[in-house]
Short mmCIF file of the C-alpha atoms (twelve columns), coordinates in Angstrom:
data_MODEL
# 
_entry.id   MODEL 
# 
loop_
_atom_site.group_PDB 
_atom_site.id 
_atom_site.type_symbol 
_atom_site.label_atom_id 
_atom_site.label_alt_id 
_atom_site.label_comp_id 
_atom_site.label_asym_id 
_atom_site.label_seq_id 
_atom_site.Cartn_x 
_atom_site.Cartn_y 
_atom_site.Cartn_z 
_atom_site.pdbx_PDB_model_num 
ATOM 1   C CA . UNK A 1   52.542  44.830  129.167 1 
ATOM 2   C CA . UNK A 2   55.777  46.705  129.150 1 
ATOM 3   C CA . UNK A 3   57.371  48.204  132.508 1 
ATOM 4   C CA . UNK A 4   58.122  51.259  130.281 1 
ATOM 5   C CA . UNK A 5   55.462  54.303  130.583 1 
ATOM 6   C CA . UNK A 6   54.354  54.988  127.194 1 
ATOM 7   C CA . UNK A 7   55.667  58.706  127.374 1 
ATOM 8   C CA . UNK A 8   59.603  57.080  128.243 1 
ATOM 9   C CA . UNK A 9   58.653  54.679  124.924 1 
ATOM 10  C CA . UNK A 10  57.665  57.970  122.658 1 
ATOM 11  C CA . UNK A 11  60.732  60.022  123.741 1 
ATOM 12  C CA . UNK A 12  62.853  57.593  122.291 1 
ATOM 13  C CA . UNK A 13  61.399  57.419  119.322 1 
ATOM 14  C CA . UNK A 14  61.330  61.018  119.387 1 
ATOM 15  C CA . UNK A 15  63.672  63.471  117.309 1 
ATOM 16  C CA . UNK A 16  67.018  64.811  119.410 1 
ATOM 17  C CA . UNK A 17  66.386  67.883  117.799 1 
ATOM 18  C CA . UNK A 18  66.942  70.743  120.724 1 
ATOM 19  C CA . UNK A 19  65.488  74.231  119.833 1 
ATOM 20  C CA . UNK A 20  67.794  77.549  120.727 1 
ATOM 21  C CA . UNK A 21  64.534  77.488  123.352 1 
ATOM 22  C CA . UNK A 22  65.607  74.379  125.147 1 
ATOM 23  C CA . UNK A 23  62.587  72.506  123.244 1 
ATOM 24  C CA . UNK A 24  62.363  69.010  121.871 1 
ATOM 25  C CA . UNK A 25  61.313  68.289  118.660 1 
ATOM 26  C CA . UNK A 26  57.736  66.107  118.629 1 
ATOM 27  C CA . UNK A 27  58.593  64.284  115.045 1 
ATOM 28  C CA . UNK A 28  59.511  60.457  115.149 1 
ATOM 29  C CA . UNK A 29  63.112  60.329  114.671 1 
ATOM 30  C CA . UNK A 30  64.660  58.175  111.454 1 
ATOM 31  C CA . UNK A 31  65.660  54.445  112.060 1 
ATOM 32  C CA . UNK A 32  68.942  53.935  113.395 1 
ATOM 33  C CA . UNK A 33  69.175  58.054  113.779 1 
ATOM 34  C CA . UNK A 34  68.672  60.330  116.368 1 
ATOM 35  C CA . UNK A 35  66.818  62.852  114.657 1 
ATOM 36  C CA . UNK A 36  63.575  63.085  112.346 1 
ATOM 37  C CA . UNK A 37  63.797  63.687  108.252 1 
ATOM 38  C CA . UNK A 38  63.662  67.548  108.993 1 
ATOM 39  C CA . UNK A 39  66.380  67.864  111.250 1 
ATOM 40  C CA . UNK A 40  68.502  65.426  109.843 1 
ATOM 41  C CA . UNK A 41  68.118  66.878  106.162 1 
ATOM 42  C CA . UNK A 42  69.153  69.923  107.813 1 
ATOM 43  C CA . UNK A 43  71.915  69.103  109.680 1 
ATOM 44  C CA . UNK A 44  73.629  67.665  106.479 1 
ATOM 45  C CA . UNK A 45  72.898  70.805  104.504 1 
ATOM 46  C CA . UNK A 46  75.044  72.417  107.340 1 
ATOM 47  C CA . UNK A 47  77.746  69.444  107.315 1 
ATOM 48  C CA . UNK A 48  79.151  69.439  103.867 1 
ATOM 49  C CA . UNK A 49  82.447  71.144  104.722 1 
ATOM 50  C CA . UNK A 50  84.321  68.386  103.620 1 
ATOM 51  C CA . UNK A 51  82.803  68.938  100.441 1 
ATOM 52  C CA . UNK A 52  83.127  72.549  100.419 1 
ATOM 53  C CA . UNK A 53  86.471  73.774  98.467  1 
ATOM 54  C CA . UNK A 54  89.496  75.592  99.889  1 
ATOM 55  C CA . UNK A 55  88.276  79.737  100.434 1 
ATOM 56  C CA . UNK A 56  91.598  80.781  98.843  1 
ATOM 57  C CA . UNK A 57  91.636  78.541  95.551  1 
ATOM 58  C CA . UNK A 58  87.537  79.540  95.430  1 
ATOM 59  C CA . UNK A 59  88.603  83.425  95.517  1 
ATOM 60  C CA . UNK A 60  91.398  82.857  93.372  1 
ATOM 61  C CA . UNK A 61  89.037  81.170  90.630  1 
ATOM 62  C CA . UNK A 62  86.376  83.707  90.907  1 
ATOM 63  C CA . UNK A 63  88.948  86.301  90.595  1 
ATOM 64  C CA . UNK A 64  90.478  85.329  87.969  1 
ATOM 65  C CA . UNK A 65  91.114  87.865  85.230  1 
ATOM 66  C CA . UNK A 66  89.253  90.617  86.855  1 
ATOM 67  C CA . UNK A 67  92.103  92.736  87.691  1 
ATOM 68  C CA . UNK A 68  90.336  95.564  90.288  1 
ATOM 69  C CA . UNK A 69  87.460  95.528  88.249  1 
ATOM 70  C CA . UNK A 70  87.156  98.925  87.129  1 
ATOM 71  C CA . UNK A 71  85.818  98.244  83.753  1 
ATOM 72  C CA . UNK A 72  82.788  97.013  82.878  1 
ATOM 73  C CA . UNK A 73  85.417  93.787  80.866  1 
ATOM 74  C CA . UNK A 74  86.839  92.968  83.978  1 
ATOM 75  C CA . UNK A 75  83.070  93.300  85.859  1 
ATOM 76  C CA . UNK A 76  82.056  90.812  83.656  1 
ATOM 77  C CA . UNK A 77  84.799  88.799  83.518  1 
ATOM 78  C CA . UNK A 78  83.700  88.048  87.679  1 
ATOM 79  C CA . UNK A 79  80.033  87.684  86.185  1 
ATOM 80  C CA . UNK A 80  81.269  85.134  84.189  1 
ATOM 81  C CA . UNK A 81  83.503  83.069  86.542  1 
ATOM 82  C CA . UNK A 82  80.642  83.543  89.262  1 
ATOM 83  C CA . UNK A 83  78.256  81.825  86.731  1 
ATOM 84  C CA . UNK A 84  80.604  78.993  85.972  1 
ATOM 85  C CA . UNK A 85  81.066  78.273  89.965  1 
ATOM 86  C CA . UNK A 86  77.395  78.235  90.701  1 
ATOM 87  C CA . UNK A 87  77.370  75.812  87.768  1 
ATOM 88  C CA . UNK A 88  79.527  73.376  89.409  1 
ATOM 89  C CA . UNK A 89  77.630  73.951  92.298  1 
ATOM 90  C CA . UNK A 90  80.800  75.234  94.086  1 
ATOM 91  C CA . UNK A 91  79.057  78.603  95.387  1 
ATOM 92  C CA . UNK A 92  75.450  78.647  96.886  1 
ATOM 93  C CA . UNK A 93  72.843  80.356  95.247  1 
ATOM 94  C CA . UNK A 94  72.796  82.983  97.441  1 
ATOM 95  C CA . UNK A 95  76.382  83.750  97.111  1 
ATOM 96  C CA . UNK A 96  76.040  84.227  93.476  1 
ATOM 97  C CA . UNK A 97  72.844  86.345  94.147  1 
ATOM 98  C CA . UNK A 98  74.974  88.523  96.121  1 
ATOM 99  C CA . UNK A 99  78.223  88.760  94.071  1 
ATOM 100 C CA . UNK A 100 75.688  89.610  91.226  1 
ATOM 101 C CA . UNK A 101 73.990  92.369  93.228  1 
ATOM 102 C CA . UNK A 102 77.958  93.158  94.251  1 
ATOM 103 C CA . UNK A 103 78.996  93.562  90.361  1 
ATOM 104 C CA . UNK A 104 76.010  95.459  89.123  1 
ATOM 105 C CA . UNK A 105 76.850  98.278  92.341  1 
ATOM 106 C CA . UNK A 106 80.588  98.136  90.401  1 
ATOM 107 C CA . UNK A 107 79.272  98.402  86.834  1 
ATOM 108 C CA . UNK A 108 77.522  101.585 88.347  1 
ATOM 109 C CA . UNK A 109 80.859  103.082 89.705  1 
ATOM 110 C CA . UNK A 110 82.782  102.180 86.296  1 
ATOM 111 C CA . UNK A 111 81.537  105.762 84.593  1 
ATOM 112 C CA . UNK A 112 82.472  107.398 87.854  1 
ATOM 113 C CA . UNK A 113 85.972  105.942 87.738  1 
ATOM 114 C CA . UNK A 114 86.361  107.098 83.866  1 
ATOM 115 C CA . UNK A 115 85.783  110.852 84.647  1 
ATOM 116 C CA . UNK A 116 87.849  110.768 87.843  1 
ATOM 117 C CA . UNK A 117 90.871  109.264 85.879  1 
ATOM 118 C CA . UNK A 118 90.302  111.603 82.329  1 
ATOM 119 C CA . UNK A 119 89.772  114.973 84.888  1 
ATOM 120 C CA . UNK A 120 93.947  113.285 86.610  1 
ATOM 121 C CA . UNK A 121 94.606  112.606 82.895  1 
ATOM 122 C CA . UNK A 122 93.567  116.761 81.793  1 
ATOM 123 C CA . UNK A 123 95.432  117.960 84.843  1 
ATOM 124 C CA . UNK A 124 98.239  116.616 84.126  1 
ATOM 125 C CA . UNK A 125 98.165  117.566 80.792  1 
ATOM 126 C CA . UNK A 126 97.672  120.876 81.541  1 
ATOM 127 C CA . UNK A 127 100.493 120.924 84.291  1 
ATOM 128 C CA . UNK A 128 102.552 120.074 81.440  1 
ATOM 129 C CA . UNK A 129 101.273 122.346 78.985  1 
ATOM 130 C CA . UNK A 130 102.045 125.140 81.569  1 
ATOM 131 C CA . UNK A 131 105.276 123.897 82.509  1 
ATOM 132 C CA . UNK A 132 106.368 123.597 78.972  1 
ATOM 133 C CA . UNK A 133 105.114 127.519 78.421  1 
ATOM 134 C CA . UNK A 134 106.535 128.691 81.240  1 
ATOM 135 C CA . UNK A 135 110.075 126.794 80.013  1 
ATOM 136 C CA . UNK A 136 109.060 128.671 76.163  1 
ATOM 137 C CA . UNK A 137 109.063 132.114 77.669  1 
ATOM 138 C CA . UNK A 138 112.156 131.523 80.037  1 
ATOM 139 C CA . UNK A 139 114.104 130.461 76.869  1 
ATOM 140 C CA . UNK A 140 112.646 133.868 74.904  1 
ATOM 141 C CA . UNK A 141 113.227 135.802 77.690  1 
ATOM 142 C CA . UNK A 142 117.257 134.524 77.895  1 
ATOM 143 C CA . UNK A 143 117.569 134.610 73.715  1 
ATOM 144 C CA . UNK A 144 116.114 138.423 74.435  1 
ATOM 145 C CA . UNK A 145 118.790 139.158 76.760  1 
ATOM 146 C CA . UNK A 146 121.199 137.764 74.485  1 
ATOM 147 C CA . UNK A 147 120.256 139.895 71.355  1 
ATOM 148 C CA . UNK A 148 120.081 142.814 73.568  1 
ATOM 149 C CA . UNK A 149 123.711 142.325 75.117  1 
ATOM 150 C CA . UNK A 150 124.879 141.552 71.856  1 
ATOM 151 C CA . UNK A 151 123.100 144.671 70.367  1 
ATOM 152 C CA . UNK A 152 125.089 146.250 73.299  1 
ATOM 153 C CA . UNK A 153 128.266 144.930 72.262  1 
ATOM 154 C CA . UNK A 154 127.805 145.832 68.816  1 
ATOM 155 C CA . UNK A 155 126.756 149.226 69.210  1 
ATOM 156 C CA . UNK A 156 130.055 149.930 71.907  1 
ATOM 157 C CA . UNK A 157 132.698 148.975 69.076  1 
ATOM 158 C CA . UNK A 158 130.690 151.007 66.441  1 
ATOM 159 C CA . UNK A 159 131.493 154.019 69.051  1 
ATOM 160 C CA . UNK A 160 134.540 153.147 69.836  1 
ATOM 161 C CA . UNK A 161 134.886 150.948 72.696  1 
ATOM 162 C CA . UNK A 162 133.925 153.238 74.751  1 
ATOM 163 C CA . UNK A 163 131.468 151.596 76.129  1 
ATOM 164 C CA . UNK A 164 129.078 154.710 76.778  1 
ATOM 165 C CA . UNK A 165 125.636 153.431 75.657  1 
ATOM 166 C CA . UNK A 166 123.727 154.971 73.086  1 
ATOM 167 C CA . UNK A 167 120.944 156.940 75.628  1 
ATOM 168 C CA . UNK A 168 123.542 157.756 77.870  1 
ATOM 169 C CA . UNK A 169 124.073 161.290 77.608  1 
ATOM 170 C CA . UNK A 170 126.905 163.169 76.070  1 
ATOM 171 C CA . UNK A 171 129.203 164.968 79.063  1 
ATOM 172 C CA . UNK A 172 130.917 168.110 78.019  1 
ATOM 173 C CA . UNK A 173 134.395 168.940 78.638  1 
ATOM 174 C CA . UNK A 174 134.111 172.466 77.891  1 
ATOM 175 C CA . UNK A 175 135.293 175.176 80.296  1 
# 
């Protein structure tokens, strides 16, 4: 018989796996690993990184000809370059989930944006409209002061030059 206790022989055979708790995992670890099929499957799920492409170039590609996705156009456009990623299996599942959950909350916000810019778009319009009516009546208001002085002007060398305008009234010299 072996020197070993049974219970040393089983705990090497037994999965390294070590719970947040501090507890061993019971399953029979995998030849020539340290853990069992579970653990190990699930510890190479988490591993991948190598695999995993460069944050920047995947946020680049999935933003691609969105612009700041105001429009519904450029919503879908992300839609679209979301699906392709998920297709090449560059993006999780559950990332595309969310940026699909992300995109309908913008499609919602799209008609929101639309009256916000057309009510800028009529104020500014009608800033305009009253500037350019307000620069209308200066310009009548200055050609009005120009027939009148000129109506002034007329009317003093049809008396004369004297200057006296026509309501002013007539002063007698007369003792």
């Amino acid at each position: 018989m072996s020197s070993q206790p049974t219970s040393a022989i089983i705990a090497t055979n037994q999965c390294q796996h070590l719970s947040p708790r501090g507890q061993h995992c019971r399953m029979l670890r995998v030849n020539n690993e340290s853990l069992c099929p579970y653990h190990l499957r699930q510890t190479q799920a988490l591993s991948p990184l190598a695999n995993q492409p460069d944050p920047e170039t995947l946020a680049a590609e999935l933003l691609a000809g969105t612009g700041n996705l105001n429009t519904a156009e450029r919503v879908n456009a992300l839609l679209a370059n979301v699906a392709k990623q998920l297709a090449r299996q560059r993006i999780s599942r559950r990332d595309a989930l969310a940026l699909g959950y992300l995109a309908q909350l913008l499609l919602n916000t799209v008609p929101a944006i639309h009256k916000e810019q057309q009510a800028e778009r009529n104020a500014e319009a009608q800033a305009t409209q009253s500037q350019r009516a307000h620069e209308a009546q200066q310009a009548r208001i200055a050609h009005h002061d120009h027939l009148v002085a000129q109506a002034q002007s007329q009317f003093a060398r049809a008396r004369g030059g004297t200057g006296i305008p026509a309501c002013a009234p007539a002063t007698s010299t007369r003792p």
